[in-house]
N, C-alpha and C positions, 0 to 999 in steps of 0.2 A: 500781371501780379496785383496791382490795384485794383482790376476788377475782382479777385479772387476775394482780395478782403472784403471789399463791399459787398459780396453778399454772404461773406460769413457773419458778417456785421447784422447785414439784413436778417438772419437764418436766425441768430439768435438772436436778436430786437425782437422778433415775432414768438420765440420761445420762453424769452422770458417773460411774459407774462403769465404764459400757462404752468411752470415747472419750478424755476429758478428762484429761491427764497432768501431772501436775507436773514441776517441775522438779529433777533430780538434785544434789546436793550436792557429789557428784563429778565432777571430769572424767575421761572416760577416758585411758587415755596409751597410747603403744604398748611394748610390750613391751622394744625397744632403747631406750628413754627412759622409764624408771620417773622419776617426780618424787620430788623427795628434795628438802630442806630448802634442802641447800647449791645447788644446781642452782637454786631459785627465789630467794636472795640473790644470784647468778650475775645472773641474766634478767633480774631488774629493773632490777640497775644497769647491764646494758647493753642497756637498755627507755629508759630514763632517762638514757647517755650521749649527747650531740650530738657527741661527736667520732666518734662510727661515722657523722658525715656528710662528706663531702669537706672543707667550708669551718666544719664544727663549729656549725651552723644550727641542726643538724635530727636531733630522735631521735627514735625509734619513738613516742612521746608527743605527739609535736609534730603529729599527724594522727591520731592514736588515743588522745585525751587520756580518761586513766583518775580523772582528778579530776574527770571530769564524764561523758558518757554513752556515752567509747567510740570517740568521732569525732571531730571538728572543727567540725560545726554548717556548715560551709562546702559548696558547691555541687561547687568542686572544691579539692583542697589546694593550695599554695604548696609547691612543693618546693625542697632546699636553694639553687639558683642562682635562684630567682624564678621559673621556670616553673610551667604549672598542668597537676596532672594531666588525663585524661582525664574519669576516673569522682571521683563520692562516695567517701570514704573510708567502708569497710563496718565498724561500729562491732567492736571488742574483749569487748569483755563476751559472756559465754556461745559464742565462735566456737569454745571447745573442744568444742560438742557437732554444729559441723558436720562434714560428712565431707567435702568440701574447701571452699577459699579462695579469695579472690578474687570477683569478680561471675562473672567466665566461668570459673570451677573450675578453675583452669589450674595451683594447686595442689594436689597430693594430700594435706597432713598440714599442721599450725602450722607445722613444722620445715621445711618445704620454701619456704610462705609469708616467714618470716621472714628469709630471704636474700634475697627478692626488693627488697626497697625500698633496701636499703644499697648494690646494684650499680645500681640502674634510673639513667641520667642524668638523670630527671627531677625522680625523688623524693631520695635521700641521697647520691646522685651518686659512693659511690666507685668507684674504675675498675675492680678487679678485685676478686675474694672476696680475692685473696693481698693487696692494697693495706690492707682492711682489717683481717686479721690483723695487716700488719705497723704499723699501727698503736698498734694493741691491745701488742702486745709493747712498745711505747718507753712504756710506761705502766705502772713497777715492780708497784704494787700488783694490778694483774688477775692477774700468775704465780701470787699466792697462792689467790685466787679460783678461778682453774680449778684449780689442785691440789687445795682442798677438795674441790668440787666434781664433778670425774672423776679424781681421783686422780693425776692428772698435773699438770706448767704447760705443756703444749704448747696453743698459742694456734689452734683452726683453725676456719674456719668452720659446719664440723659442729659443733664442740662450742658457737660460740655462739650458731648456730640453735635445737640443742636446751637449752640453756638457758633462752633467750627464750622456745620454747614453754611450758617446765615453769614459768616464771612467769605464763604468759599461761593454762595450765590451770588457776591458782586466782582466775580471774577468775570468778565466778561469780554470779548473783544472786538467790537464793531467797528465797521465802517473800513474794511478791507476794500482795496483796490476792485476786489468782487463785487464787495456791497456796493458802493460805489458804481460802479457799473452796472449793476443789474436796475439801480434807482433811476437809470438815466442819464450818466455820466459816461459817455462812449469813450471818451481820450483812455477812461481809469484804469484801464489793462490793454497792453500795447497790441498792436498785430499777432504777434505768436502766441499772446497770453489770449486772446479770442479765440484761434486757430486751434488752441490748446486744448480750451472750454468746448469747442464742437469735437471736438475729438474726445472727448471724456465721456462722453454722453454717446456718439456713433459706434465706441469701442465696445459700451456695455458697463463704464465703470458705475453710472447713476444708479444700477439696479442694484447695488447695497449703498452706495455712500450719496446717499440722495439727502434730500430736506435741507434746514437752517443750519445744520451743523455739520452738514456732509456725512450724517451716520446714520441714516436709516429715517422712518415715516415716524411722526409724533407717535408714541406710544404711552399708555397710561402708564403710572408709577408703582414699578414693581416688576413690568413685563417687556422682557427685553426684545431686542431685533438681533438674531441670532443668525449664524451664517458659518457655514461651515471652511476649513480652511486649512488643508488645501482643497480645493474641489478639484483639480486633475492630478494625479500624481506620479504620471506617467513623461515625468519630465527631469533634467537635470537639479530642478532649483528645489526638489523637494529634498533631497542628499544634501546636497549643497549646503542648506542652510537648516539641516535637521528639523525640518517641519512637523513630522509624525511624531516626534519623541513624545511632547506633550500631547495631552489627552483631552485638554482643552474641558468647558463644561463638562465631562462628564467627572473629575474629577469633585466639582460642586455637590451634585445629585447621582452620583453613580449610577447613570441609565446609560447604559450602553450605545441609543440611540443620539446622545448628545456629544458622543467621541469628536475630536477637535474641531467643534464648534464653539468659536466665540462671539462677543458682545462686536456689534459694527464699529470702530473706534471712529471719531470725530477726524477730518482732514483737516477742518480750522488748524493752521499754524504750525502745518505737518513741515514744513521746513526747515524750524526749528527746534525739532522732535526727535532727530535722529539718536542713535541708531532706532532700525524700524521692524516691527512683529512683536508678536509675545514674548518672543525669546531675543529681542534686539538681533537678529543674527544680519540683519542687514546695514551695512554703514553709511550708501549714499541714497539721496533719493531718485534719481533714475534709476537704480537698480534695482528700489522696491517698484515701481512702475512697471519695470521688466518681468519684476517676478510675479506680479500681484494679474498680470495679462495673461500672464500661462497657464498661473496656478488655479485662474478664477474664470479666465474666460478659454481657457488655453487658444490662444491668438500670441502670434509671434510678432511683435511691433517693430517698424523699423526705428532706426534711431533718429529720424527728423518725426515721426508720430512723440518718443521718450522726452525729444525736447521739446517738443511746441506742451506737452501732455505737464510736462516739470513745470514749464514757464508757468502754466495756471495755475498748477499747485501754489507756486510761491505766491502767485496773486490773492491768496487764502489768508496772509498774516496780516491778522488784525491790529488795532488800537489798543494798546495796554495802558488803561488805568495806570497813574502813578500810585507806586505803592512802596510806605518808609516802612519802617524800620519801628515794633514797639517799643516803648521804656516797660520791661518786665519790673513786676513786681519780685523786692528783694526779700530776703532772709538776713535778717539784722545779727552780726557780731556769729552768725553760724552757719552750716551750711549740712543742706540733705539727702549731701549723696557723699557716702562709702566707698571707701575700695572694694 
């Protein structure tokens, strides 16, 4: 048995140099949205405001909770009038090192994402981008806020998009039992967490959930890594778990060719992510392991492959930045939301 680990040990010591990537400490930004201080006390507290939701419900938090793993833990979110969205809310942490957003990439950048959910009727339901700006304006303290911040107090959805992003790029979460190990740290993931790690990569899993993030090869911004899914469907787990319902991308760009293909989702911190799919239909995670073999590699895994295969998973949960709580800016002797 001891010699078995040492040269799984060996096998991947020599792998990891060539394949195996950690994770960046930075995120990238684009160019017309450098991150800057003020820009990220901007983001969060209108991360953290529920009145950028129609009925003051629901803030970007409220589905992307960053006090915990990113998500909501839910199948599908509660949006601010009590509807359910479509998809899984795709967790916050590390999405600044995707190159678009969204399950069907239907955004190109954070900044473009984060306008989505404040206009959607489903999710924060307000009616226009101008409805939410003029929001934000009857709420004295924000003018100071975007002054610091972009040098102006002109309130507009550009600038609170790019805000949002610039707090959501120092979501980040390094220095995982993985990271760790890949740097040179052999103790940092135990026996079956190594066992796991060669088994990820001999099964076939690296050919989509590869790189720093476990979600595909760096791609320029805008262009996603796409992957279709289910890829066999000649099997129990596509019934089971309504896999074809959704249409996946082509739902974005109505090309036929893009039918349920989605964006490669991130493993960083998939442990704490469940349920798991686009449609949540999975609740634990060996059983998305189980599914994700059939459906992608169609390979029927035994159940010492599911667990050594989990145990690495779990060796993915990063470092979380502490993250409080802002003092929102009030509305003095009134208030701007309605029945």
């Amino acid at each position: 048995m001891k010699k078995m680990i040492l040269a799984t040990s060996l096998a991947l010591a020599v792998h990891t140099a060539q394949a195996w990537e950690t994770l960046p400490e930075k995120a990238p930004a684009p160019a017309d949205n450098p991150v800057t201080e003020a820009k990220v006390e901007l983001g969060k507290t209108l991360y953290f405001d529920p009145r950028l939701s129609i009925n003051g419900t629901q803030s970007c938090n409220s589905c992307h909770n960053v006090m915990a793993g990113g998500d909501d833990n839910r199948a599908f979110s509660q949006g601010a009038t009590g509807k359910l969205g479509g998809r899984s809310a795709p967790t916050v942490w590390n999405a600044a090192f995707q190159s678009v957003q969204f399950w069907d990439g239907r955004a190109d950048s954070l900044e473009a994402q984060a306008s989505g959910p404040i206009t959607n009727p489903v999710e924060m339901g307000m009616p226009s981008a101008k409805a939410a700006e003029n929001r934000l304006k009857q709420i004295p303290g924000y003018k100071a806020l975007f002054k610091k911040a972009f040098g102006s107090d002109e309130i507009t959805m550009e600038a609170i998009t790019k805000a949002i992003a610039s707090y959501e790029r120092t979501l980040i979460t390094p220095n995982s039992p993985y990271d760790r190990f890949v740097k040179g740290d052999k103790q940092a993931l135990t026996a079956e967490q190594q066992e796991g790690m060669a088994l990820f990569e001999e099964v076939g899993c690296t050919s989509c959930h590869s790189g720093a993030n476990f979600s595909g090869p760096a791609m320029a911004p805008g262009q996603g890594f796409y992957m279709s899914f289910p890829v066999f469907k000649d099997n129990e787990y596509v019934n089971k778990y309504d896999l074809l319902k959704d249409k996946g991308r082509e739902e974005a760009t109505g090309k036929a060719e893009d039918a349920h293909k989605y964006r490669v989702p991130t493993l960083r911190n998939i442990a704490l992510t469940a349920p798991y799919f686009h449609n949540g239909s999975v609740k634990t995670l060996d059983e998305a392991v189980r599914v994700m073999a059939k459906t992608q590699l169609n390979k029927d895994l035994t159940e010492e492959q599911v667990r050594k295969i989990t145990a690495f998973l779990e060796g993915l949960t990063g470092e979380f930045p502490e993250q409080t709580l802002p003092r929102l800016p009030g509305t003095n002797g009134t208030t701007l939301l309605v029945p």
